[in-house]
Backbone as a ProteinNet text record, in pm:
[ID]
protein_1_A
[PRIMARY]
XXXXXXXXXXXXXXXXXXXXXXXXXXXXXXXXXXXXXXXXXXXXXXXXXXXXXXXXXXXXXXXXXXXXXXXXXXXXXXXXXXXXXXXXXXXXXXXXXXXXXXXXXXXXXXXXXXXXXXXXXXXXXXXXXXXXXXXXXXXXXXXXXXXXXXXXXXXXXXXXXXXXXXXXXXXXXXXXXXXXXXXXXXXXXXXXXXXXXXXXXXXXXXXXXXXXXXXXXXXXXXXXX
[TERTIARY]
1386.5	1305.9	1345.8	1341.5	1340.2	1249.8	1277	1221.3	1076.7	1075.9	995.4	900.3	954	846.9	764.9	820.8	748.7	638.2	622	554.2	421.8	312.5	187	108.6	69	42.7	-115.3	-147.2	-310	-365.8	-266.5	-297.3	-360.3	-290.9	-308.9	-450.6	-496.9	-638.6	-720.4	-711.8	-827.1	-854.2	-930.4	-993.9	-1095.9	-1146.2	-1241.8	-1261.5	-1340.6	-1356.4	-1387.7	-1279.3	-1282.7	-1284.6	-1396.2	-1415.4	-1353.5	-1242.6	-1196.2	-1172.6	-1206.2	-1148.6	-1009.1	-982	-831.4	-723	-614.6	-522.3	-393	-359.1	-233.1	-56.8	20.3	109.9	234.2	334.6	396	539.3	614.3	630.9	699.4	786.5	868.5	788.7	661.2	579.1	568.8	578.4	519.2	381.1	304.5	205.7	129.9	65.5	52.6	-88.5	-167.7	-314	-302.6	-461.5	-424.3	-444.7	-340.8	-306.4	-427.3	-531.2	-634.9	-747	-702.3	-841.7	-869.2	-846.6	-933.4	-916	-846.1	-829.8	-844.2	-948	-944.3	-1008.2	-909	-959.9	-1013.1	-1098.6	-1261.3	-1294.8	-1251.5	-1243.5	-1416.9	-1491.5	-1631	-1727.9	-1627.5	-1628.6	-1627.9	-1566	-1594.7	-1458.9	-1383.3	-1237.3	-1107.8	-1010.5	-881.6	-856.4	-790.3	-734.2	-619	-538	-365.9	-353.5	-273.4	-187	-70.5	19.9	172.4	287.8	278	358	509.4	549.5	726.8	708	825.3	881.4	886.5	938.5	942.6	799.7	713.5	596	636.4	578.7	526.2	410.8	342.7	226	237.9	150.1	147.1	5.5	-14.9	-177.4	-273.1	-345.3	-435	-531.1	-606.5	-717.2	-748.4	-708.8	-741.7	-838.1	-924.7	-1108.3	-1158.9	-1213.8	-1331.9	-1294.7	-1181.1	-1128.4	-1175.8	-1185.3	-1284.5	-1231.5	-1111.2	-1118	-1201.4	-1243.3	-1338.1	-1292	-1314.2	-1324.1	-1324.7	-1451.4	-1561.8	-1581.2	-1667.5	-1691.1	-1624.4	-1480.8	-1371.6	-1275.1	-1252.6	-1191.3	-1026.9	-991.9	-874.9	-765.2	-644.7	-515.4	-515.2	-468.6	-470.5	-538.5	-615.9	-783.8	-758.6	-651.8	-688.6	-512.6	-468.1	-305.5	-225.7	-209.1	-104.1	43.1	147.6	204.9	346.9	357.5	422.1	573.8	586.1	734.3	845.6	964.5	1086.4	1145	1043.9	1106.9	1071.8	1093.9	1103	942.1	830.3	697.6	689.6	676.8	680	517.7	468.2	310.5	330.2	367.8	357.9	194.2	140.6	-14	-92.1	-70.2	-186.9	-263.3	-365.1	-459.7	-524.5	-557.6	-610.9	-727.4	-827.3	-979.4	-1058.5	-1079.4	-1268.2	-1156.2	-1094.4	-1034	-1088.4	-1082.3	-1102.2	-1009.2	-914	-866.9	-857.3	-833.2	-817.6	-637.3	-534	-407.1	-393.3	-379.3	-359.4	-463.9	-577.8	-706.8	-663.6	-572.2	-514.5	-410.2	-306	-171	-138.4	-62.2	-54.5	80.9	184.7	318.5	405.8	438.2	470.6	644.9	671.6	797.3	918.8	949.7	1045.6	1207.9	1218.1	1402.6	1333	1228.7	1169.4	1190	1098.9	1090.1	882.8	866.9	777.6	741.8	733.7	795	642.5	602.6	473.7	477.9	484.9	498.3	390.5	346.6	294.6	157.4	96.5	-19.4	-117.4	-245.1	-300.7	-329.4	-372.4	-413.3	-501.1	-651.9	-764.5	-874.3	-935.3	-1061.4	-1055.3	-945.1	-920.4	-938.3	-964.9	-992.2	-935.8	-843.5	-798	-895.8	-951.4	-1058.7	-948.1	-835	-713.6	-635.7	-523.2	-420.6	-349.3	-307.3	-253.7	-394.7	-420.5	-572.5	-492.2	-390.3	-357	-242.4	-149	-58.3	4.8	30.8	73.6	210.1	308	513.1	577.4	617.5	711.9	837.6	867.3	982.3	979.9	1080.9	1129.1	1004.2	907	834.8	895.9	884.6	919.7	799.2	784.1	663.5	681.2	690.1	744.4	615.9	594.5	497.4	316.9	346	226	103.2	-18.5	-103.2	-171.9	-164.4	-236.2	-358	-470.2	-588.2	-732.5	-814.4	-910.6	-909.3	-794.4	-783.6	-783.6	-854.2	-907.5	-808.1	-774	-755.9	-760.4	-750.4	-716.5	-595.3	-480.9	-373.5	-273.5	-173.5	-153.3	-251.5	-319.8	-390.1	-334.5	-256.1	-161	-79.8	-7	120.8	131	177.4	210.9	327.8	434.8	560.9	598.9	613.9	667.4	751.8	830	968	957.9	820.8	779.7	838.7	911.4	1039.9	1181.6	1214.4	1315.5	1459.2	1401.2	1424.7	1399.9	1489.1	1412.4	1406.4	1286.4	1217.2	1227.8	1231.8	1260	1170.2	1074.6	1017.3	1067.6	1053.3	1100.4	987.3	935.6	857.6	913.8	899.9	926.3	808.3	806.8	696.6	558.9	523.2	366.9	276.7	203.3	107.7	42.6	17.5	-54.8	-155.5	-289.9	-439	-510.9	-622.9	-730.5	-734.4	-648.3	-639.1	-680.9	-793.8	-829.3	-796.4	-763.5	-712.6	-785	-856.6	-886.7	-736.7	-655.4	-525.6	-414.9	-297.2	-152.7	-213	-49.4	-107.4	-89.9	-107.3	-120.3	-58.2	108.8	200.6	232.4	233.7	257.4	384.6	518	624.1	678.5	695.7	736	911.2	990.2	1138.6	1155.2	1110.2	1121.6	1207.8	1271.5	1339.7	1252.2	1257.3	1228.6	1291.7	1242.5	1287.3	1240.5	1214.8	1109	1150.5	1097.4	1161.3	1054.5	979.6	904.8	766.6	715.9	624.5	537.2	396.1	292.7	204	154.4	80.4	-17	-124.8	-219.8	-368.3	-431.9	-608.3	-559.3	-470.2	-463.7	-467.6	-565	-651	-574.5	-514.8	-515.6	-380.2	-281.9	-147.8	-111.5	-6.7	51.4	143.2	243.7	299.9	323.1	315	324.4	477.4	535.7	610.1	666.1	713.3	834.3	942.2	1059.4	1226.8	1264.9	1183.2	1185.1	1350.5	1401.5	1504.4	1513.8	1446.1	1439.8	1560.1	1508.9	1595.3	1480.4	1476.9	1358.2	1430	1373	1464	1298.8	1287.1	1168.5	1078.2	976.1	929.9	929.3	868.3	886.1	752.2	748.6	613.2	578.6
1918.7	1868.1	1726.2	1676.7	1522.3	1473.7	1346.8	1228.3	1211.3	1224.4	1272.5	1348.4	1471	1586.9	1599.5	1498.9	1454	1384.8	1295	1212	1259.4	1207.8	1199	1051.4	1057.8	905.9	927.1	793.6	818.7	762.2	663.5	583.7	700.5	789.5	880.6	905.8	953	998.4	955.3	921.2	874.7	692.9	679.2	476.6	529.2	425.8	430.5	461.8	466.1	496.3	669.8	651.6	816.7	815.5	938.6	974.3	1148.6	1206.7	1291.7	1394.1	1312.8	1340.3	1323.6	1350	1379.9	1402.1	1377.7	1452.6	1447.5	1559.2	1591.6	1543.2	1465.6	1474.3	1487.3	1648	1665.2	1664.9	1575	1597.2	1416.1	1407	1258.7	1235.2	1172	1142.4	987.6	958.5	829.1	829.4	789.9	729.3	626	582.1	506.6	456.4	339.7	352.1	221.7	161	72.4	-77.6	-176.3	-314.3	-384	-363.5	-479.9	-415.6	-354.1	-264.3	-163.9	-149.6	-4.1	125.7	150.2	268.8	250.3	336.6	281.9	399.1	432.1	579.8	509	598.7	571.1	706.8	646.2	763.9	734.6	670.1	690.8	656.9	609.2	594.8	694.3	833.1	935.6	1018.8	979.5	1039.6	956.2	1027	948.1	976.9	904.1	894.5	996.6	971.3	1039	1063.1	1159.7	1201	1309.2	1186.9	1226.1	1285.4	1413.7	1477.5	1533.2	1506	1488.7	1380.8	1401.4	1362.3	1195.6	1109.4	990.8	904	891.1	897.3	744.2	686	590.4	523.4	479.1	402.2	300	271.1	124.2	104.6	10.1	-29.3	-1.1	-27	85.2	-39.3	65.5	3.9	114.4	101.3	246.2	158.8	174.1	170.7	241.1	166.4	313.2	389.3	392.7	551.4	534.5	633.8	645.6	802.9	858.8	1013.6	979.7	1086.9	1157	1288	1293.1	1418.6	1518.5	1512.6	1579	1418.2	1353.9	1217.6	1127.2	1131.4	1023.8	1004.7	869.8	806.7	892.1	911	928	861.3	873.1	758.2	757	642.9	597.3	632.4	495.8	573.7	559.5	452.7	479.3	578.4	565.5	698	704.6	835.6	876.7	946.3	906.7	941.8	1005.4	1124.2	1229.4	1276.2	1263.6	1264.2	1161.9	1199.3	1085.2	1036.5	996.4	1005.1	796.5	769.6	651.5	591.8	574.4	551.7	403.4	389	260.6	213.9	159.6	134.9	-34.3	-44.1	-213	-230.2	-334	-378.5	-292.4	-236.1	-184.4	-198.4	-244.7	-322.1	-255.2	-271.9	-180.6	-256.9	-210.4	-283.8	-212.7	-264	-173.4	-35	-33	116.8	101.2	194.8	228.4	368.3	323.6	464	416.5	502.1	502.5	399.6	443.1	374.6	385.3	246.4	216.4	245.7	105.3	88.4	151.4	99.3	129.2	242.1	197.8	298.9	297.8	443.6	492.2	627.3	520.8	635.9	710.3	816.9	856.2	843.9	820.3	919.4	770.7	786.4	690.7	658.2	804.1	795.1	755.8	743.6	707.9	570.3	522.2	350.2	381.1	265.3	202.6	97.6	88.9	-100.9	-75.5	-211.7	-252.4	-406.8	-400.3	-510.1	-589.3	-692.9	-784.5	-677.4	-652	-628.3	-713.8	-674.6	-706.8	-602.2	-614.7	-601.7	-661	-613.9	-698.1	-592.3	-670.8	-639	-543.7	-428.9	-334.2	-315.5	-254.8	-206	-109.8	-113.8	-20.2	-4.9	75.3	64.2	88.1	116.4	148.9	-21.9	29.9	-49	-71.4	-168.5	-192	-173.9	-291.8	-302.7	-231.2	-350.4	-286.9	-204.2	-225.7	-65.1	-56.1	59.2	112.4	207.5	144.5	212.1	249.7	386.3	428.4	386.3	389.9	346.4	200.2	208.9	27.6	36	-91	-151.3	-282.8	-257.2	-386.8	-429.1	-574.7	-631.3	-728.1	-780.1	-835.5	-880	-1034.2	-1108.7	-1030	-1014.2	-944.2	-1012.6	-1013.8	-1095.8	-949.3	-1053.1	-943.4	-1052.1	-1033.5	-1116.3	-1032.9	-1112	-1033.6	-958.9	-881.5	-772.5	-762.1	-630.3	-639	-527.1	-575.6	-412.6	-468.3	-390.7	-442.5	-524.7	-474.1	-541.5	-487.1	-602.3	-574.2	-568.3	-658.9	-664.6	-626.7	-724.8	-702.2	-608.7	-601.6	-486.7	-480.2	-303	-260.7	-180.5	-220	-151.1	-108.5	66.7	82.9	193.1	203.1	275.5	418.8	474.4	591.9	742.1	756.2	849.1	825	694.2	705.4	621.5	582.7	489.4	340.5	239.3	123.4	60.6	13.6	11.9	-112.2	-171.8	-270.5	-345	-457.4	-536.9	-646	-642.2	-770.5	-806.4	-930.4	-966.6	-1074.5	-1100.1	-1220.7	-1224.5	-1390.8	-1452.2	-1398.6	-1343.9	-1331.8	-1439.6	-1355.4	-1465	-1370.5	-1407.5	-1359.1	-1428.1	-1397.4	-1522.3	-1473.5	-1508.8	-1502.2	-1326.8	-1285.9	-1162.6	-1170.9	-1083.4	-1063.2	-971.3	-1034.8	-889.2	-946.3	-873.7	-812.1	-892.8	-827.1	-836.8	-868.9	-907.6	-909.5	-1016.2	-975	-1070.4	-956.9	-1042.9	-1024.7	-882.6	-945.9	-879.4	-839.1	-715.1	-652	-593.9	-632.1	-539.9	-469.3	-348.3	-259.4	-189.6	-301.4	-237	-252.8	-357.7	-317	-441.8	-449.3	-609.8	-637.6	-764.1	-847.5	-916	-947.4	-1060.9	-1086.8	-1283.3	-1251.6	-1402.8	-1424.8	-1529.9	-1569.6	-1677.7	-1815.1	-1704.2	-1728.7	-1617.2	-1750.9	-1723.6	-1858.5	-1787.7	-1790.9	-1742.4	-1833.5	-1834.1	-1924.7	-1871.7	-1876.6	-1857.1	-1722.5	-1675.6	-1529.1	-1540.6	-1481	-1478.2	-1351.5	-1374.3	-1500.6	-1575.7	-1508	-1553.3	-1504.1	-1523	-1440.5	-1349.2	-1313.1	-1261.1	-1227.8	-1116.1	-1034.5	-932.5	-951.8	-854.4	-753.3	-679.1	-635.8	-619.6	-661.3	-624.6	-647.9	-768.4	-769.6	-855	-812.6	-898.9	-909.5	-1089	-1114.4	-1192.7	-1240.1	-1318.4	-1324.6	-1495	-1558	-1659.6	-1639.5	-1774.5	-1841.4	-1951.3	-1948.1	-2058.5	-2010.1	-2004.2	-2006.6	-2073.1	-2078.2	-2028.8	-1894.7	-1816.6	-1862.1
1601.3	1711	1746.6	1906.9	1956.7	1863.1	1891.2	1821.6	1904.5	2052.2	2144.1	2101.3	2040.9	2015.9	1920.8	1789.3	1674.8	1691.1	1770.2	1777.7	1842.5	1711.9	1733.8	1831.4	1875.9	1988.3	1979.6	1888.9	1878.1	1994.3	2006.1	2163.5	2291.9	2316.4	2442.9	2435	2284.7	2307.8	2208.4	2104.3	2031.7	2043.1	2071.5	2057	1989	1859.6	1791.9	1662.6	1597.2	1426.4	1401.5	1320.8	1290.6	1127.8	1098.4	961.6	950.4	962.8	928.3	825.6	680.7	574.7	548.7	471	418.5	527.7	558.9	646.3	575.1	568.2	486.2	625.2	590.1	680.4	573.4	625.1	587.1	676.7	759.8	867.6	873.9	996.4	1021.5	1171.7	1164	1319.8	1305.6	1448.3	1479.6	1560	1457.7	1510.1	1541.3	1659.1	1695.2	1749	1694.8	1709.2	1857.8	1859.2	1962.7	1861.9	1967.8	1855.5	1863.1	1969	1965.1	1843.5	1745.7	1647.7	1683.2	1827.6	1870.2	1746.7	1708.9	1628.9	1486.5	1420.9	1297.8	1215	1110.3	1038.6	920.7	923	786.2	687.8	583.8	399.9	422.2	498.7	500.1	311.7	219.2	83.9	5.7	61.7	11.2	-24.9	52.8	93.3	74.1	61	100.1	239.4	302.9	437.5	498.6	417.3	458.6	312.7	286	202.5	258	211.5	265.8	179.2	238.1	140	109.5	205.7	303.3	392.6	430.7	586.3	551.8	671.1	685.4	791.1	767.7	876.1	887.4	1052.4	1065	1120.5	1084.1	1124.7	1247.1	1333.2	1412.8	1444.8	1425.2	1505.3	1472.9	1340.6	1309.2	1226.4	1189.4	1046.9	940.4	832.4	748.3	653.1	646.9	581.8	481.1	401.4	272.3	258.7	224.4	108.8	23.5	-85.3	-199.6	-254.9	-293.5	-309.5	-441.4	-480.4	-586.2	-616.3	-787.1	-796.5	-948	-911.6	-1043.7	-1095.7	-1050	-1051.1	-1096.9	-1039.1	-1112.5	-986	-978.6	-896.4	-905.1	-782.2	-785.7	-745.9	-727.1	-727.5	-594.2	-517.3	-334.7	-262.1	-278.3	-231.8	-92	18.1	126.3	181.6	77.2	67.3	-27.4	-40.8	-154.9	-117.8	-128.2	-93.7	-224	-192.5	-296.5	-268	-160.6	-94.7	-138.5	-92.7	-143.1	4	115	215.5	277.9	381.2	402	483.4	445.9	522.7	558.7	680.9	712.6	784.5	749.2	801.1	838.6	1028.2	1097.3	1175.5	1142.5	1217.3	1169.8	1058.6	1016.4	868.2	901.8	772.6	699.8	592.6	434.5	399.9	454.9	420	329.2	190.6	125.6	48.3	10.2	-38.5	-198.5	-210.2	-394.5	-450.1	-529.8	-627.9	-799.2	-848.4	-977.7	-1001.3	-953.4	-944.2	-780.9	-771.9	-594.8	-543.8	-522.9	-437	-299.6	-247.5	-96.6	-106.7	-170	-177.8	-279.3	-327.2	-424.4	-424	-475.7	-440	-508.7	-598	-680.9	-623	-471.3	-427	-485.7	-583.1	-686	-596.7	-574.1	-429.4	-304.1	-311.3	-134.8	-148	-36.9	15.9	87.6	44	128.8	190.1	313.5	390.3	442	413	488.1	588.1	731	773	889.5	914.1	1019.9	950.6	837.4	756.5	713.1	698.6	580.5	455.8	373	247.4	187	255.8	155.2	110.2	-9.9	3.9	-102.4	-102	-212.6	-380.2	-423.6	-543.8	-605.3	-761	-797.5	-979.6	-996.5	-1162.5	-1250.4	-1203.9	-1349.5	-1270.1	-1247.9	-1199.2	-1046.3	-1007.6	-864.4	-743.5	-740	-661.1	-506	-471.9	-305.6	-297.8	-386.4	-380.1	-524.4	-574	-677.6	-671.1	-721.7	-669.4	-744.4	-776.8	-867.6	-753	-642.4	-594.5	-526.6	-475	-363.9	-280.5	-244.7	-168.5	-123.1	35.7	97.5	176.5	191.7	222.7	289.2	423.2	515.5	618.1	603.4	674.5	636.5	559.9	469.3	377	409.4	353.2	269.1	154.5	25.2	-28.4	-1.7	-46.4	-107.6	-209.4	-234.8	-285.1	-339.8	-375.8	-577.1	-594.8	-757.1	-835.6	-955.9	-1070.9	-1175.5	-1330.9	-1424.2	-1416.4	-1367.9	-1348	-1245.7	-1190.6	-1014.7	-961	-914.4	-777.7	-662.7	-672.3	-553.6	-525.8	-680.3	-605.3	-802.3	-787.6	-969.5	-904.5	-969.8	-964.1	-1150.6	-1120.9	-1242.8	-1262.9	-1362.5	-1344.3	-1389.6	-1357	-1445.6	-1469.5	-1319.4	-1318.2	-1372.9	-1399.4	-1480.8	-1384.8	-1287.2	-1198.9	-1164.4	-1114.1	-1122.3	-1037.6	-995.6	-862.3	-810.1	-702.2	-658.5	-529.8	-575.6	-454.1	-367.7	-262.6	-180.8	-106.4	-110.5	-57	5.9	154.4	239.5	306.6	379.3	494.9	474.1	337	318.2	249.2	239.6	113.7	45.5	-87	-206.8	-237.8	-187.3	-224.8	-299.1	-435	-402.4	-513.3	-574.2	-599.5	-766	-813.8	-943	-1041.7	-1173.1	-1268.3	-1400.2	-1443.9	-1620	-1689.1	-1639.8	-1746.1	-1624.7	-1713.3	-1599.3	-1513.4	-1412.6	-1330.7	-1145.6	-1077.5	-938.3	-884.2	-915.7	-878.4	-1023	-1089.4	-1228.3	-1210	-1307.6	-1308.5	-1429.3	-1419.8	-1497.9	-1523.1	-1551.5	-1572.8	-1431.1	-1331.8	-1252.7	-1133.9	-1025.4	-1027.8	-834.7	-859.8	-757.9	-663.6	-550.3	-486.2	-383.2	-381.3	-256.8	-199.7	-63	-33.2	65.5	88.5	168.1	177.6	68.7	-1.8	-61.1	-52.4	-127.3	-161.9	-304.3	-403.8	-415.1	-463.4	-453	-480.2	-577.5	-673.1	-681.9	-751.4	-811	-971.8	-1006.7	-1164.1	-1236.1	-1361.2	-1473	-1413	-1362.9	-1334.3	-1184.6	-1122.4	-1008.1	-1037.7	-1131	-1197.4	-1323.8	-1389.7	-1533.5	-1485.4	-1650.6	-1602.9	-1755.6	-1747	-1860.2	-1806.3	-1915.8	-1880.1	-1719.2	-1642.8	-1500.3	-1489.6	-1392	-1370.5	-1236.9	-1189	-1105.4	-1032.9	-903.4	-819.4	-743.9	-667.3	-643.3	-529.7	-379.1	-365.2	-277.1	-228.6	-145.1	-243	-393	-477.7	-596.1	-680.3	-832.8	-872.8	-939.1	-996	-1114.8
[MASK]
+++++++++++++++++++++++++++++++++++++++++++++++++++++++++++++++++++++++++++++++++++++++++++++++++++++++++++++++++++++++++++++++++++++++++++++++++++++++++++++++++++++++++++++++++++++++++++++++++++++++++++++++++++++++++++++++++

């Protein structure tokens, strides 16, 4: 199929807050909400949002809100997305408010050969009761003009990268900021076997540290953590 024909356009017809439940996308769509807020999908505290299970999806313009999956009264992993595929998900202008999962308050990605790029974002407010308050990465996360604030777990608030498939995973963080983010244990950004690099990046009131790591082998230019 065109690139044309893929494409979902939330713009054409939905403005407004939607509580859907769950939506499974298995599939390479662009979608597209409106940039002034208008569009904004709501887990209602009950649900996850998206769970992506192929394809390369992309996001624009959005607000994804109160995820909360459950089930048989236990928090489950990416409370506002999980994503299971090895494919490339790119989510630009779109913000992660109030989420709750067990691993990855907000996101939560098992796909280790994939990528996940998050850009011109926020990231607040989130909650993870295990680990990685705003996203949780067995593969490469890129994070580009990205504000991660507020955000809670035992450890990784911000971001938990770990090498659990047998792969080793890789963050880049440029032109964001890291504020304000709480952990039990670890620190902010938690790494697992896993390597870094980030550049004109400012960290600042993230509890106990901004960075924890094992066997990390970084490269840092910008910042001294």
């Amino acid at each position: 199929r065109s690139r044309r024909q893929r494409q979902m356009c939330i713009r054409d017809r939905y403005k407004g807050t939607y509580q859907a439940g769950e939506t499974t996308i298995a599939d390479t769509l662009i979608i597209t909400g409106y940039a002034d807020g208008g569009t904004v999908l709501d887990g209602g505290g009950s649900s996850r949002v998206l769970n992506i299970s192929a394809g390369s999806p992309c996001f624009y313009d959005m607000e994804i809100i109160n995820g909360a999956p459950t089930s048989s009264g236990y928090t489950e992993d990416g409370g506002a997305v999980a994503i299971s595929g090895n494919g490339s998900v790119l989510f630009d202008n779109v913000d992660f408010t109030d989420n709750v999962g067990y691993f990855g308050g907000a996101i939560y990605s098992t796909g280790s050969t994939g990528s996940l790029t998050i850009s011109n974002s926020s990231l607040s407010g989130n909650e993870a009761t295990g680990l990685g308050g705003a996203i949780y990465s067995y593969g490469d996360v890129t994070l580009s003009g990205v504000n991660l604030q507020d955000n809670t777990a035992g450890g990784g608030a911000a971001v938990r990268l770990f090498d659990g498939y047998g792969v080793t995973p890789h963050l880049s963080i440029s032109d964001s900021t890291v504020y304000d983010n709480a952990n039990s244990y670890w620190g902010s950004i938690a790494l697992s076997n896993a390597t870094m690099t980030t550049s004109n990046v400012d960290f600042d009131g993230n509890t106990p540290v901004a960075v924890s790591y094992t066997h990390l082998r970084a490269h840092e230019t910008g910042r001294n953590l």
